[in-house]
Backbone as CSV, one residue per row, in Angstrom:
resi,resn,N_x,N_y,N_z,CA_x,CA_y,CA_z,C_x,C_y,C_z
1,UNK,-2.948,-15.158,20.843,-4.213,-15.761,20.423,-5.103,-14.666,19.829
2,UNK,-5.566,-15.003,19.033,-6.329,-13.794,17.887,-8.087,-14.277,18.381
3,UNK,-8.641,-12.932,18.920,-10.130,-13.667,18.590,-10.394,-13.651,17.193
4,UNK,-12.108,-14.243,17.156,-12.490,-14.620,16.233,-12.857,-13.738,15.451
5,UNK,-12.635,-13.517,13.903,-13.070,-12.571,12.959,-11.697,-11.905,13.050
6,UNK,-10.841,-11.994,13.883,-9.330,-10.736,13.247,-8.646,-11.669,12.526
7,UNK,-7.859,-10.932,12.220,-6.742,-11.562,11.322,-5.729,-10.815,11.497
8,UNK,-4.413,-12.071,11.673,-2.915,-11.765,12.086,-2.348,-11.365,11.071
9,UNK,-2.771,-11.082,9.998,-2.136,-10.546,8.581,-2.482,-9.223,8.485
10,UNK,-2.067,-8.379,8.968,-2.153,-6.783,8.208,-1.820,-6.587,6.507
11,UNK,-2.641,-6.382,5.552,-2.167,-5.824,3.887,-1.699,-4.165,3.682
12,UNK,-0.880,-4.090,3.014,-0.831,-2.409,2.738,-0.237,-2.520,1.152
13,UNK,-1.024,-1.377,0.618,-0.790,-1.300,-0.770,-0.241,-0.503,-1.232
14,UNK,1.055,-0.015,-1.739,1.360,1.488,-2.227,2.368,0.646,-4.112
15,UNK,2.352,2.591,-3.946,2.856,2.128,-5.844,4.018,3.287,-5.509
16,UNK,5.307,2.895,-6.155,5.986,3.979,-6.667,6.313,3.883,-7.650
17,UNK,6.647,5.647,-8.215,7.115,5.907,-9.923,8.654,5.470,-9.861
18,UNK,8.793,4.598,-10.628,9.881,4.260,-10.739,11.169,5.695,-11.982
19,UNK,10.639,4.769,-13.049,11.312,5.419,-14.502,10.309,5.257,-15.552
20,UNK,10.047,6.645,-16.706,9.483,6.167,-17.684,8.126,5.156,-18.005
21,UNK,7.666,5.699,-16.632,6.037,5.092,-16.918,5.947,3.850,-16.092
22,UNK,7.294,3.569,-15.856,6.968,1.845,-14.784,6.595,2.282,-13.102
23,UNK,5.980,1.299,-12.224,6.135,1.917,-10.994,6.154,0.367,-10.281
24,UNK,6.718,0.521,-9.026,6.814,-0.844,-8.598,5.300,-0.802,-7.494
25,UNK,4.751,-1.802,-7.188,3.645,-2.055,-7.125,4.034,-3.092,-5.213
26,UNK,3.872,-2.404,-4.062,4.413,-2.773,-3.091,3.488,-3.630,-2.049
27,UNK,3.083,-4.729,-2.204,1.850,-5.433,-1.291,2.891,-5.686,0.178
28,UNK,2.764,-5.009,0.916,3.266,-6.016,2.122,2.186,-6.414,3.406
29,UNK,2.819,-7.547,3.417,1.909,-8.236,4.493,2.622,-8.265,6.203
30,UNK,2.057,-7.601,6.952,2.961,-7.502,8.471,2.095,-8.487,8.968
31,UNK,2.916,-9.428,9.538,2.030,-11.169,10.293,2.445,-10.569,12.070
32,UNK,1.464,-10.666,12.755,1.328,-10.515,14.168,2.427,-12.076,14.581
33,UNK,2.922,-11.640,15.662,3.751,-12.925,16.459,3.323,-13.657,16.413
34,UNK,4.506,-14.793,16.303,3.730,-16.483,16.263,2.604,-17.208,15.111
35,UNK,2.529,-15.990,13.934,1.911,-16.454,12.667,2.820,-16.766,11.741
36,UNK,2.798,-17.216,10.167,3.021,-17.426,9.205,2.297,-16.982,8.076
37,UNK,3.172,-16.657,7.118,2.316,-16.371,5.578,3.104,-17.127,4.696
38,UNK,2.804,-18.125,3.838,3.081,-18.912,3.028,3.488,-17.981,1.811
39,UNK,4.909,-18.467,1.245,5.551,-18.265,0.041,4.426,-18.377,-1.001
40,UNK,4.634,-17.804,-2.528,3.691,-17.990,-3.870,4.407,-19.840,-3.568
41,UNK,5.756,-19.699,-3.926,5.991,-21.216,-4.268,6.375,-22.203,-3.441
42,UNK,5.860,-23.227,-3.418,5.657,-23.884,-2.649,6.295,-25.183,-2.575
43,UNK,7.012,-25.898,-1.549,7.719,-27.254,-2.146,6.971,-28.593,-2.185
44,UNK,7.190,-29.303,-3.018,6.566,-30.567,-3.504,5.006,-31.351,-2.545
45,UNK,5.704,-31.302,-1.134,5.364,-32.283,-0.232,4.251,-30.883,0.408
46,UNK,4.354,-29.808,0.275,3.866,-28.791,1.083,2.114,-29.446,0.775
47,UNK,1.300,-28.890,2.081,-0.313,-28.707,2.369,-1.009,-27.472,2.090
48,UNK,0.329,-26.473,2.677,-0.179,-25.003,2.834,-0.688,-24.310,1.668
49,UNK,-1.490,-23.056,1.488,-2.393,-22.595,0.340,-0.982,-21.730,-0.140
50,UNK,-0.273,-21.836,-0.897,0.316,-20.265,-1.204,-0.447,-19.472,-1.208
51,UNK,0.299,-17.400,-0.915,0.074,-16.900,-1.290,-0.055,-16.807,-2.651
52,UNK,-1.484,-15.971,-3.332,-1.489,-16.108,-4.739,-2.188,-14.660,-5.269
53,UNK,-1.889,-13.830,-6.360,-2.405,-12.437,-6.771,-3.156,-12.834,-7.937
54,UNK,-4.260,-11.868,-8.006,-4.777,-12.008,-9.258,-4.740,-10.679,-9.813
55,UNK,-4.757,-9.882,-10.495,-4.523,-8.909,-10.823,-5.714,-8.318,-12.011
56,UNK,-6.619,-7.293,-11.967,-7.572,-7.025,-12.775,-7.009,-6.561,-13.917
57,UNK,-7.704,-7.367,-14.779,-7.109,-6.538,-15.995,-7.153,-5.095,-16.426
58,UNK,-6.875,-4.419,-17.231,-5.977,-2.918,-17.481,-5.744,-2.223,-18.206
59,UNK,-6.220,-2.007,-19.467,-5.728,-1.943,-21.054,-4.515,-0.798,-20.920
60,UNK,-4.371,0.125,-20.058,-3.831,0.880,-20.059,-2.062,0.396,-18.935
61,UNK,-2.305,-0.812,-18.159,-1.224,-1.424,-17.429,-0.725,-2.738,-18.388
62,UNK,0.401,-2.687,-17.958,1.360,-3.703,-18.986,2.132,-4.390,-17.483
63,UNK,1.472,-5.499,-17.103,2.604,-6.172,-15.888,3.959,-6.878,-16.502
64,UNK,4.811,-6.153,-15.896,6.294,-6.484,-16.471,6.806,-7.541,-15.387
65,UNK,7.175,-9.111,-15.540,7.844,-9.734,-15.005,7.135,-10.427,-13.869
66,UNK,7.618,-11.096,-12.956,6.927,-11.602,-11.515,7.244,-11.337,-10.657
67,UNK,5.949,-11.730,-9.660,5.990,-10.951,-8.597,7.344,-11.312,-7.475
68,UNK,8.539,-10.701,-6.883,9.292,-10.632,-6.286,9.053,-10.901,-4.855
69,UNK,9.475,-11.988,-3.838,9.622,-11.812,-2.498,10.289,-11.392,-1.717
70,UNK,10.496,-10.150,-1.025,11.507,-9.324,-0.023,11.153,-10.067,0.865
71,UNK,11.399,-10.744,2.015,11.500,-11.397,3.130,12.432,-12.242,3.843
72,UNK,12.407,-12.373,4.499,13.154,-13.672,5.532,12.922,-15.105,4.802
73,UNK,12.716,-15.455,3.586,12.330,-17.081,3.752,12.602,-17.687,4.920
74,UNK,11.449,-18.595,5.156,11.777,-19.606,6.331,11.251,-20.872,5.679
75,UNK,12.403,-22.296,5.460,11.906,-22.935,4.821,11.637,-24.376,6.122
76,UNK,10.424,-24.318,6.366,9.557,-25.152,7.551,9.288,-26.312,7.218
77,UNK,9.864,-27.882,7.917,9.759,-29.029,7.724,9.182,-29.661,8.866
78,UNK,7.965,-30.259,9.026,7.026,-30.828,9.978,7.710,-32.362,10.053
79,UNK,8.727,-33.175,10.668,9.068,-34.108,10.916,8.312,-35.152,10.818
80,UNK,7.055,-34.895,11.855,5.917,-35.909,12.041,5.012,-36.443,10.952
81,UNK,4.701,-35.073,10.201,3.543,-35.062,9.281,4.249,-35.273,7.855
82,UNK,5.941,-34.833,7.716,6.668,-35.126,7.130,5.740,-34.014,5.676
83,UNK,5.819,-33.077,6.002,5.417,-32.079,5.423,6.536,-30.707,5.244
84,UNK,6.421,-30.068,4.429,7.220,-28.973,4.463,6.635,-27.569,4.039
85,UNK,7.439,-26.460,4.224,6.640,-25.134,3.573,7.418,-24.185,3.324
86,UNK,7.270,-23.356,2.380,7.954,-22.320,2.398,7.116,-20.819,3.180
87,UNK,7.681,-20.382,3.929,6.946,-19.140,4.692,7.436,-18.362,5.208
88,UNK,6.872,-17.323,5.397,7.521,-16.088,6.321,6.867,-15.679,7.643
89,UNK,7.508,-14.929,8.581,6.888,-14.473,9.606,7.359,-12.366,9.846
90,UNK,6.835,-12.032,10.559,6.851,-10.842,11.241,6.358,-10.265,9.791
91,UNK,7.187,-9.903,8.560,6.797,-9.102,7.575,7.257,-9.547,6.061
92,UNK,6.470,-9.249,5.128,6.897,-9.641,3.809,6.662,-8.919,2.672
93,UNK,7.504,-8.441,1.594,6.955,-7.528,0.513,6.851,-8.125,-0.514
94,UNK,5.463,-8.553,-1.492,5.608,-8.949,-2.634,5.892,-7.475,-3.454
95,UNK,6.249,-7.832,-4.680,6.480,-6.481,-4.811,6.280,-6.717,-7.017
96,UNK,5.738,-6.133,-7.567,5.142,-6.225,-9.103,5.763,-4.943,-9.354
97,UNK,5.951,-4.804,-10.489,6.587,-4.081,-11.604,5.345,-3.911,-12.122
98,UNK,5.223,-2.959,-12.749,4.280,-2.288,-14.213,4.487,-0.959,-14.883
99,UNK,3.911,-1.499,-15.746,4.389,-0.189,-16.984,3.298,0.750,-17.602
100,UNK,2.559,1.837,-17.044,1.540,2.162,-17.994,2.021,2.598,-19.029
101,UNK,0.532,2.690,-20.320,0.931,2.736,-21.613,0.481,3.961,-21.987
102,UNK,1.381,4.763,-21.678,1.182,6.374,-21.954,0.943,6.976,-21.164
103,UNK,0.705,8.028,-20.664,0.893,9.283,-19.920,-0.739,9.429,-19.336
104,UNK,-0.932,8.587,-18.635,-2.191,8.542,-18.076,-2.361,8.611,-16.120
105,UNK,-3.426,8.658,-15.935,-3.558,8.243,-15.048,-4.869,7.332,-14.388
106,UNK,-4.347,6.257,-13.586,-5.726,5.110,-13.722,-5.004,4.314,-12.637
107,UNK,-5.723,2.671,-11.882,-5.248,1.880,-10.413,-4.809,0.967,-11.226
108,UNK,-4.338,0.483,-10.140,-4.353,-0.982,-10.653,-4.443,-1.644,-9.774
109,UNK,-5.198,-2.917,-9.737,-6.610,-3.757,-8.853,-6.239,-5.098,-9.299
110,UNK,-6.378,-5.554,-7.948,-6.344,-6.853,-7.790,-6.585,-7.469,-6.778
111,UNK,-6.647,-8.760,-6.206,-6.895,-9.466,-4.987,-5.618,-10.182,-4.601
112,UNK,-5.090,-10.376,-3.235,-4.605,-11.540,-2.954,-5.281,-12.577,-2.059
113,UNK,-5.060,-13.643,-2.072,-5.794,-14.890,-1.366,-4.791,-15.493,-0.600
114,UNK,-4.266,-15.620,0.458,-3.734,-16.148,1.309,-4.036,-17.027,2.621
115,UNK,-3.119,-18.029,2.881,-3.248,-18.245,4.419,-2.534,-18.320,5.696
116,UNK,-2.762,-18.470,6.457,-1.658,-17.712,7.740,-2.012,-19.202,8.561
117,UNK,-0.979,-19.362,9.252,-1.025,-20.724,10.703,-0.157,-20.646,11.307
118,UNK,-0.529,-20.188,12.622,0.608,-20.377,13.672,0.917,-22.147,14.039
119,UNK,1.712,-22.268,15.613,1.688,-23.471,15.514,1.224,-24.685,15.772
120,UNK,-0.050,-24.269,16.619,-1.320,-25.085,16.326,-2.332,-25.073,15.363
121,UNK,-2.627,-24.309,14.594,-3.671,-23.882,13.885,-3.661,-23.446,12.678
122,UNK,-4.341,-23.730,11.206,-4.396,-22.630,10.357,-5.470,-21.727,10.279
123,UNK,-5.530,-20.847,10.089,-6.991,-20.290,9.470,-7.135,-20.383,8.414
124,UNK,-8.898,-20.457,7.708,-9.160,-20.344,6.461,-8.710,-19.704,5.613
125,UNK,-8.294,-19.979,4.325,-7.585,-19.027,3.354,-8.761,-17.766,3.563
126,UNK,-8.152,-16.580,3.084,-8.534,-15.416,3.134,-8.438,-14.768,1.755
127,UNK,-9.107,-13.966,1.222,-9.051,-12.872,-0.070,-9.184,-11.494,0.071
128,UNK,-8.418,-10.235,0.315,-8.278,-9.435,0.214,-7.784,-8.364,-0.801
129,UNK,-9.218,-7.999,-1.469,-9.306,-6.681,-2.892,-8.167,-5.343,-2.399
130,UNK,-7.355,-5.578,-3.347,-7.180,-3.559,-3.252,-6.679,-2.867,-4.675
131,UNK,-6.539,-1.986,-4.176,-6.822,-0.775,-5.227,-5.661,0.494,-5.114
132,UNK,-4.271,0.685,-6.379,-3.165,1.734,-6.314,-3.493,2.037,-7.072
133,UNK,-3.653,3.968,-6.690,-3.406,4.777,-7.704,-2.199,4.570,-8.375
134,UNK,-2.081,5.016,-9.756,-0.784,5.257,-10.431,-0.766,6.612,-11.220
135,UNK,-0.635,7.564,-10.671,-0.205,8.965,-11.194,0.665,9.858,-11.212
């Protein structure tokens, strides 16, 4: 049971240099026991908020491709409510590609908005800003 004001979602942000100016861009989310973090995609019948990124724009970042899920999928069907979800528990890596455009150095910024529910409860979607160097 979480008091009020925490949150069962830990964020961590790192970047690595990949090749040639790209670096992969590593959001992972560690969910405390007995929580959930909802997939970006979501199936038909689902309630739950996906996770969703917004990403600040960049003149100098070029986002290559979409964002990737490393995790456990767990794909969750509520019998009763006849609801379903796609989600994860214990830990999850979204993970972005980018390319800067030339030999610079500068972040790259964005928010994610998510929501978490164990199995009584959801909490309010949430928005959490951050900020990777890329040098």
């Amino acid at each position: 049971m979480t008091a009020a004001g925490q949150d069962p979602v830990k964020w961590s942000f790192t970047s690595k240099k990949l090749a040639d100016g790209n670096y992969e861009i590593r959001m992972t989310a560690s969910i405390q026991a007995g929580w959930h973090l909802y997939s970006q995609t979501q199936p038909e019948d689902a309630i739950a908020i996906p996770t969703t990124f917004s990403f600040n724009s960049n003149p100098l970042i070029l986002v290559v491709g979409k964002i990737k899920e490393e995790g456990k999928l767990e794909k969750f069907h509520d019998k009763e409510l006849d609801l379903s979800a796609n989600q994860y528990s214990k830990k999850v890596d979204f993970v972005q590609v980018v390319k800067l455009k030339g030999k610079v150095k500068t972040n790259f910024s964005g928010s994610v908005e998510y929501q978490t529910c164990d199995d009584k409860k959801c909490l309010p979607p949430k928005t959490v800003n951050f900020k990777v160097a890329l040098n």
